[in-house]
LUMKOL-760169 format. One record per residue (C-alpha): x, y negated, z. Coordinates in steps of 0.1 Angstrom, whole numbers, plus 5000, padded with zeros to 4 digits. Layout:
// residues N
XYZ
...
***
This chain:
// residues 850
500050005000
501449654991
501149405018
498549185015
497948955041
494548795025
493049085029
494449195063
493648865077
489848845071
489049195080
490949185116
489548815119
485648955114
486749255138
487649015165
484448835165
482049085158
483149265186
483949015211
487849155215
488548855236
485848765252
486248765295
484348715325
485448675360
486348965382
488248935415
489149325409
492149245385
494949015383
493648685360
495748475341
494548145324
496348065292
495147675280
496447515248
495247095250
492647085233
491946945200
490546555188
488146655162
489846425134
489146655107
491846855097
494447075120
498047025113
501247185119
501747065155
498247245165
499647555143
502947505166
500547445199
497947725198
500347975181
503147945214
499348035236
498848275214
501748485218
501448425255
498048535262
498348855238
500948965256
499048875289
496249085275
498349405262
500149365298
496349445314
495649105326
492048955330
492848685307
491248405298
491648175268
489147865256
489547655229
487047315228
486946965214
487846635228
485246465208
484446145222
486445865210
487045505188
488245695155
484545825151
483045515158
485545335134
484445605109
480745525114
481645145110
483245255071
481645545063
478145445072
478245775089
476845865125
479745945152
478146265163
477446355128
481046315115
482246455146
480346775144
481146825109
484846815118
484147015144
482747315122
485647235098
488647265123
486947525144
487047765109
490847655100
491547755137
489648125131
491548145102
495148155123
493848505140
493748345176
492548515207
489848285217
487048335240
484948145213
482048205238
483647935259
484147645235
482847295246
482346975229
483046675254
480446465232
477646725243
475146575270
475546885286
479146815293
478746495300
475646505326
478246715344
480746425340
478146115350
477046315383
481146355393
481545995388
478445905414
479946145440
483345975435
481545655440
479745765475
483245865483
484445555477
486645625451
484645415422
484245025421
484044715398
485644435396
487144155366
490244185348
491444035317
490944215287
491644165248
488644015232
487943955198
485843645197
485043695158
483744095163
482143975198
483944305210
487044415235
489644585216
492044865231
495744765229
496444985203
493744765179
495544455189
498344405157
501044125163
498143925182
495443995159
492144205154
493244525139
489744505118
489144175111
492643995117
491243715138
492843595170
492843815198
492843645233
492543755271
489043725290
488043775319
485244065319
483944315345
484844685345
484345005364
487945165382
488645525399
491045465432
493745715420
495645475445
494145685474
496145945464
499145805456
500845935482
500146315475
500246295439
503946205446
504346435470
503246755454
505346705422
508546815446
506747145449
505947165415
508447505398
507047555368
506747185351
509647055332
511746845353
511846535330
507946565333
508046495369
510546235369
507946075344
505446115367
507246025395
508545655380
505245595370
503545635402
506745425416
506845405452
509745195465
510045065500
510244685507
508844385517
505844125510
506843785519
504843465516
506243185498
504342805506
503742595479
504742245479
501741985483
499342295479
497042485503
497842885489
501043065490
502743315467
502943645482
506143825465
506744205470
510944275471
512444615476
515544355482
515044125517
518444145520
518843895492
516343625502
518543365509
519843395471
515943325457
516543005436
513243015418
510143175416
508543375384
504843465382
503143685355
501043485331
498143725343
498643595379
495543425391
497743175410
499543045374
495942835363
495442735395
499142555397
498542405364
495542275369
495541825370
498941875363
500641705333
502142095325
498442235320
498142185290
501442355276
501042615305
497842765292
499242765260
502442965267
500043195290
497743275257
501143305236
502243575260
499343755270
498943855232
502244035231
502544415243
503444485279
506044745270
507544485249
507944245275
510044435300
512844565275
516144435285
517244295248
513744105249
514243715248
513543565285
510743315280
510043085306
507542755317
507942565341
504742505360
505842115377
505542315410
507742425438
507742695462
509542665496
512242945509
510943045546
514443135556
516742795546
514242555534
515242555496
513042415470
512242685447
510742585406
507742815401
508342945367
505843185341
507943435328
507443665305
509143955312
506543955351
503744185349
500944205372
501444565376
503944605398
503844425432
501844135435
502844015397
505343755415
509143735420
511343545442
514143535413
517743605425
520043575394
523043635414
521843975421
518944095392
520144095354
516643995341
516843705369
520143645357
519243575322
516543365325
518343135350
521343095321
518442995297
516742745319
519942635337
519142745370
521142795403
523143075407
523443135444
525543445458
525043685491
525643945484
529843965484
531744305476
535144385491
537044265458
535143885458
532943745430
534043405414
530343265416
531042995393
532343195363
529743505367
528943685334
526043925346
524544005381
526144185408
524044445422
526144665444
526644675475
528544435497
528344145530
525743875532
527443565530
525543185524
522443405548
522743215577
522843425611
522543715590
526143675578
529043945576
526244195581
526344515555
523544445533
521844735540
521844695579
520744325565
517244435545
515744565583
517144295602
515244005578
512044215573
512144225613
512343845617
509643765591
507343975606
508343815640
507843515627
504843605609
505943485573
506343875558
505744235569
507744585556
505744735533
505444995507
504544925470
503745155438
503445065408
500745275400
497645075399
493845205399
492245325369
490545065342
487845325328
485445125308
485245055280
482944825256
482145095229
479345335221
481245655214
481745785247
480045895283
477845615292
478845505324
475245615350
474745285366
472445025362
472744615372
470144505396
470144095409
468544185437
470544535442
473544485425
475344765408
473045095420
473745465404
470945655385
469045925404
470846265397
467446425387
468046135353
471046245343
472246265319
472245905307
471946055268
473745785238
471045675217
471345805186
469745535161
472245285159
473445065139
477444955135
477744665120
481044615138
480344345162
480144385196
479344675219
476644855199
474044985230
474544615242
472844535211
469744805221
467644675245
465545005247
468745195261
469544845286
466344745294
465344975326
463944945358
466044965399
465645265410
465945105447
463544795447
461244885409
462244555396
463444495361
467244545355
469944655331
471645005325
475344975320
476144965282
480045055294
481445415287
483845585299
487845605290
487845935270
491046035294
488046115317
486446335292
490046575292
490546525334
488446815340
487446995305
489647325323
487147385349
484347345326
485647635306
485647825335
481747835336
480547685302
476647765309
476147635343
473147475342
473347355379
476247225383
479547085369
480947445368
480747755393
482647715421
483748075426
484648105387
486847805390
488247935423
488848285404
489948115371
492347855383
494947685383
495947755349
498647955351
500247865314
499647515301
500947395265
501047055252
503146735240
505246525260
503046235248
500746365276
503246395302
502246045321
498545975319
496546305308
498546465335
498946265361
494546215357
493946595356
495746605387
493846345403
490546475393
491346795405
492446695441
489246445440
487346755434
488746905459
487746695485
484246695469
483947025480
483647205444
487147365447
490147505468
493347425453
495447115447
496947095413
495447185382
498347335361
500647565378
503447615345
503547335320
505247385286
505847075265
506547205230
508546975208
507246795173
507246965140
509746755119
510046765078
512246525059
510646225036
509946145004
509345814985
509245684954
510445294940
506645214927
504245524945
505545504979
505145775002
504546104986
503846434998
506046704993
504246844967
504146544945
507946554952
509246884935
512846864917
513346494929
511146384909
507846184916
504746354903
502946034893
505845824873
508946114867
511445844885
513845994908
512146044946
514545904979
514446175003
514246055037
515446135074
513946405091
511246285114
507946385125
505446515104
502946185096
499946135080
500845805073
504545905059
503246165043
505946455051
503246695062
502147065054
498547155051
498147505071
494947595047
497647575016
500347755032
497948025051
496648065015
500248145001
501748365024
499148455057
498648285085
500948575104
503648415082
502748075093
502848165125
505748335129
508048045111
506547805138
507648065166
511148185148
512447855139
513347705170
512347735209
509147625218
510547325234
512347205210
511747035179
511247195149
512647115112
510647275089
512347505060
510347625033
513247885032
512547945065
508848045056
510048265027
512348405051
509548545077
507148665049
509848895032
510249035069
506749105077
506949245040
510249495050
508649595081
505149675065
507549875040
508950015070
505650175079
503850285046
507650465039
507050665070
503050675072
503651045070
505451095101
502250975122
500151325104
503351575117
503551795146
506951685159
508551855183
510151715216
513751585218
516551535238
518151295243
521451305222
523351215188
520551015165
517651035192
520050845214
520950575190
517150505180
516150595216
519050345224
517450065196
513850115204
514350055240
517149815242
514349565221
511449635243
513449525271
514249205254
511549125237
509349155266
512348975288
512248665262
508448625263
508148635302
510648345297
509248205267
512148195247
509948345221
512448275190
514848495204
512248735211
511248755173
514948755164
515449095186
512049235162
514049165131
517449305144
515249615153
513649675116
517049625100
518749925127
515550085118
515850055081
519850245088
518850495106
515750605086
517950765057
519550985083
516951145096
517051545092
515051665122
511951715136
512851555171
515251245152
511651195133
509451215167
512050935183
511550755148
507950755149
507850635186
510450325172
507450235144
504750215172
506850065200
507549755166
503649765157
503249665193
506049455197
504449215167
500949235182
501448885200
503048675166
501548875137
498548995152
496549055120
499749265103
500549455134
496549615141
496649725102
499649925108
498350065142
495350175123
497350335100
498950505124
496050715135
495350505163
491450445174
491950165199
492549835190
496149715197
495049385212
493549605240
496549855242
499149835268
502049655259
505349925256
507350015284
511250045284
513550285300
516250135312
518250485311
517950495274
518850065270
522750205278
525050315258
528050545258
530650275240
530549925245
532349645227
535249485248
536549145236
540149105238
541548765241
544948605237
545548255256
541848275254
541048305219
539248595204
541648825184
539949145183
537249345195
537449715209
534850015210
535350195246
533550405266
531350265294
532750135321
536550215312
539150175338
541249885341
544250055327
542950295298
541749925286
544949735288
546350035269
544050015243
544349615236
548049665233
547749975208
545549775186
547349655153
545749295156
546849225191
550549385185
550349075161
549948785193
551848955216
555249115199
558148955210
556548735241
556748755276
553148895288
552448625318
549048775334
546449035326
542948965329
540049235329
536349175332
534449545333
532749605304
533349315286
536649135287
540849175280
542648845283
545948825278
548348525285
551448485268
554348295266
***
């Protein structure tokens, strides 16, 4: 038979579903595991990093399955978001129509790959009866106390009468419409992930199985530092500045202030002034640049000057209160006392605006304070502090922190630079937020017997403005506390919401009473294997783990972190291609160098990752339809480990089909064997070497995929079919054949968890009436993974100069004697003095000469 994935493929893939092969329930009887891919935006199409994503779980949870684990693996769809309601907007389309038809398209592209999903357990995030779940976990959080309102400046777009995300805010401008964007003040709804700062930080020390660069992410962005809040008066003005400092011990260095444009304080010292004018200006200027931006170190320090002074509380000094642009409101109190001595950023700006440079901060070799070229921010003595002088500046940070709070002018404190979370948003497509705005009552939740709060569904997007604002038969409502006429929220929810607790839903889709089944989830979770980009390792994270604790403490579950091994696998790459007068072409359009549309000679590119907008992409459907999505999917596992990145080779995909090709040879040359009566061996000449190959790969194999190094894992199945493909023309005997045979079906097994659809053709082949995906996974004998001779490196002056077959564990001596007889080494060594002899059992001869 000629292998023929096409056909393979489909069969296996109508198998799977018609008979439910990997369909689960809960049962505290046997050992679970919970194997979760992220799931999915339903943009249309899959690409090559979903292929990469879902094919690493796959592999995973089939070997989970063959190793007789209860596992479970969901797929679903985060479905709410503002690229369907941008598509409604040009397409005249409804967002849940489009978004369903993508939905049906990607869930069949996904069938298409063979993978073992519970499909019985697939969720939309846009369905009511997810989000009813959602609306009723944001009320309890807000009778906990973990939900409230309050204004914050957002970007508005004055000539779509809408707020824009930051990512629809280009160079200061309306993404759609290219007007103006500027910052207004506007109400929104926040979650106190503050409240659990603390823990959140805490728990990532315990946390094994998450890539440490992950938590280091995690931990600088929840950014707890240790300091000081001091309150600086302002001249001829009734507030102060409160500043937040993890440096007291350089307070008598503070020259000048800077505040962040967003600083409610920064109108409020303009104001009557003969700077207001300029000031607001500036603020607007800066307010429409990104935040990100504005902290990088090579970014221009931009300052204004606000005609105010702030006082030092420890000698008196008048301070200028700047706006600065490089001050955010999110971390501290959005105000610094500036100390250019000592901070590079301070630094910087002080050389710009030509302001006082004032050391105390002095280390053993001196500073010359007049001719400084950058900060010093090392240790050293205060000096110019006063009473605090000659003290180590360390000592120095407690000893100030005590007198302000003595004298009542500052207190130690802690600060993080996490802040709560912003979750409205001004948009239709998303989970209305289930509150509604009373005068008399103010903000009151909707009775949980309403929920859910359903999206209307005859809308119209014109574009402008928050589209159920416009709709007053989903605003206009009635209190449910006092029966007086009042207004539902037209906010919804950040979709980030939507993906904080999507893995417990899967855990008990159907519940009808309740966000999910408590004992399920209990059963079901944590997730034991998690897989996803690094793109995700701050925010989706860090707000599944939030949720979950919050959860927690609702009383729904009893664990603490969602996620128990995360595994961020890296981007799939491909080189460029662009022509003079076409631009970016695919890499079809870009055969032979040449371009498709014009025949001028095509520019290829760096490698980078594979963009829609760059064009250096593969369509899965296209290259499934060539060679098999077994092929597909075991390029995306070969070429590279799962964390890394991956280039993609079209030779590299060529490469894996003619293997799956030479091991289904394999088979169909030796089909017979599986209809013999062999007889029983022992263990000796050929047995032992294909006892010794068989073996020697189950234990790696199954080795490499407990540690997911799972391209070494499919390199140790191609080394076995080319041994395999040696030994076959020896084989005489009826035992040599038996041991053969047992090779064949320990490889069919082997491939089960990357080529899934090729191996269960061959097993069937074979005779077998159970379906390998629910077979047990082979076992290895670790008698049988030895062999007699092993390979000794020899070494002269530490470089590799020959290599010697010896028995197993050879004495010391009968080795040396061996490295000196060999030819090669008689070579290095003739003629020199030997200096030292160096033996490693089993493995290594070194031999220094002179």
């Amino acid at each position: 038979m000629k292998y023929n994935p096409a056909d393979i493929e489909k069969k296996w893939q109508e198998k799977w579903e018609n008979e439910k092969v990997f369909r689960v329930e809960a049962d505290s009887s046997r050992e679970k595991f919970y194997c979760l891919e992220m799931f999915p935006y339903p943009s249309g199409k899959i690409h090559m990093g979903h292929v990469r994503n879902y094919a690493i779980g796959d592999v995973i949870s089939r070997y989970m399955f063959m190793k007789g684990k209860n596992v479970i693996h969901p797929m679903g769809w985060d479905a709410f978001g503002l690229p369907a309601e941008n598509a409604a907007i040009e397409n005249k389309v409804h967002p849940d129509k489009w978004t369903k038809s993508n939905i049906d398209y990607m869930r069949a592209q996904l069938k298409k790959l063979g993978l073992s999903y519970d499909w019985d357990r697939e969720i939309a995030t846009c369905d009511p009866e997810y989000y009813r779940w959602e609306q009723l976990i944001f009320i309890k959080m807000y009778e906990k106390g973990l939900v409230y309102k309050k204004t914050s400046l957002l970007n508005w777009c004055d000539s779509c009468n809408t707020v824009l995300a930051n990512e629809q805010v280009e160079e200061g401008l309306c993404w759609r419409c290219s007007s103006e964007v500027e910052k207004k003040e506007l109400p929104g709804w926040y979650f106190k992930i503050t409240d659990y700062a603390d823990e959140l930080l805490d728990c990532t020390n315990e946390m094994d199985g998450w890539p440490k660069k992950v938590l280091t992410m995690q931990q600088n962005w929840i950014g707890k530092s240790y300091g000081a809040e001091i309150d600086f008066k302002v001249e001829d003005f009734d507030e102060t500045i409160n500043v937040f400092t993890t440096r007291p011990d350089t307070l008598f260095g503070a020259t000048f202030m800077s505040l962040a444009p967003e600083h409610p304080m920064t109108r409020k010292l303009l104001a009557g002034t003969e700077q207001e004018e300029g000031g607001i200006a500036f603020i607007n200027e800066i307010l429409k640049e990104d935040k990100i931006s504005r902290m990088a170190d090579d970014k221009e320090k931009k300052g204004y000057f606000t005609g105010r002074y702030a006082i030092n509380p420890l000698n008196g000094t008048r301070m200028p209160v700047y706006i600065a642009n490089f001050v955010l409101m999110d971390y501290g109190t959005g105000a610094v006392m500036a100390v250019p001595a000592h901070d590079q950023r301070d630094f910087d700006f002080a050389k710009v605006y030509d302001l006082n440079i004032k050391v105390v901060i002095m280390p053993e070799e001196g500073i010359d304070a007049d001719n400084m070229e950058e900060a010093y921010t090392g240790p050293g003595k205060l000096v110019n502090s006063g009473d605090f002088n000659g003290m180590e500046n360390e000592d120095a940070k407690k000893a100030i922190v005590d007198y302000l709070d003595n004298n009542k002018i500052g207190k130690s404190t802690v600060n993080y630079r996490l802040k709560d979370w912003q979750i409205s948003r001004q948009r239709y497509w998303g989970a209305p937020i289930p509150f509604i705005n009373c005068e008399k009552c103010g903000s009151v939740p909707v009775p949980e017997d309403q929920l859910p709060v359903k999206l209307p569904t005859d809308m119209d997007f014109s574009g402008h403005g928050n589209p159920l604002k416009s709709m007053e038969s989903f605003w206009k409502t009635t209190c449910p506390k006092c029966g007086g006429e009042a207004e539902r929220e037209t906010d919804t929810m950040d979709t980030f919401v939507e993906s904080s607790w999507y893995f417990l839903r899967y855990c008990s889709p159907q519940c009808d009473t309740a966000p999910f089944k408590s004992d399920e989830a209990n059963y079901w979770m944590p997730v034991d294997q998690y897989i996803g980009g690094i793109e995700h390792a701050i925010l989706h994270l860090l707000y599944s783990r939030f949720f979950t604790k919050v959860l927690r403490d609702l009383g729904y579950i009893n664990f603490d972190e969602p996620f128990d091994r995360l595994l961020t696998q890296g981007m799939v790459c491909k080189e460029t291609y662009r022509c003079e007068e076409h631009g970016w072409l695919f890499p079809e359009e870009a055969e032979d160098g040449k371009c498709s549309h014009c025949d001028s000679p095509v520019t290829v590119g760096r490698v980078e990752k594979m963009s829609k907008s760059k064009k250096n992409v593969v369509d899965p459907n296209k290259l499934i339809e060539q060679y098999g999505a077994d092929t597909a999917r075991l390029f995306i596992i070969f070429a590279a480990p799962p964390e890394n990145e991956l280039e993609w080779s079209d030779q590299g995909v060529e490469g894996c089909f003619r293997f799956l090709g030479r091991a289904w040879r394999l088979v169909q040359n030796n089909i017979g064997l599986f209809k013999e009566e062999l007889e029983d061996y022992k263990v000796e000449g050929l047995v032992k070497e294909i006892l010794f190959h068989t073996h020697v790969t189950i234990k790696k194999v199954t080795s490499d995929i407990e540690k997911y190094h799972l391209n070494t894992a499919v390199a140790a199945l191609m080394e076995l079919v080319n041994n395999l493909y040696k030994i076959e023309p020896k084989l005489s005997s009826s035992a040599e054949k038996k041991a053969f045979r047992e090779a064949i079906e320990a490889l069919a097994a082997m491939l089960a968890p990357f080529t899934p659809h090729t191996a269960e053709e061959i097993w069937t082949q074979m005779g077998n009436d159970v379906l390998l995906s629910a077979s047990d996974w082979p076992a290895y004998v670790e008698e049988y993974t030895r062999q007699d001779e092993i390979t000794v490196v020899v070494q002269v002056n530490g470089k590799v100069r020959a290599q010697l077959s010896l028995p197993r564990d050879v004495d010391k001596e009968t080795a040396f004697e061996a490295a000196f007889a060999d030819e090669k080494i008689q070579s290095y060594t003739e003629g020199k003095n030997i200096v030292k002899q160096i033996f490693v059992p089993n493995k290594l001869v070194n031999l220094v000469v002179k």
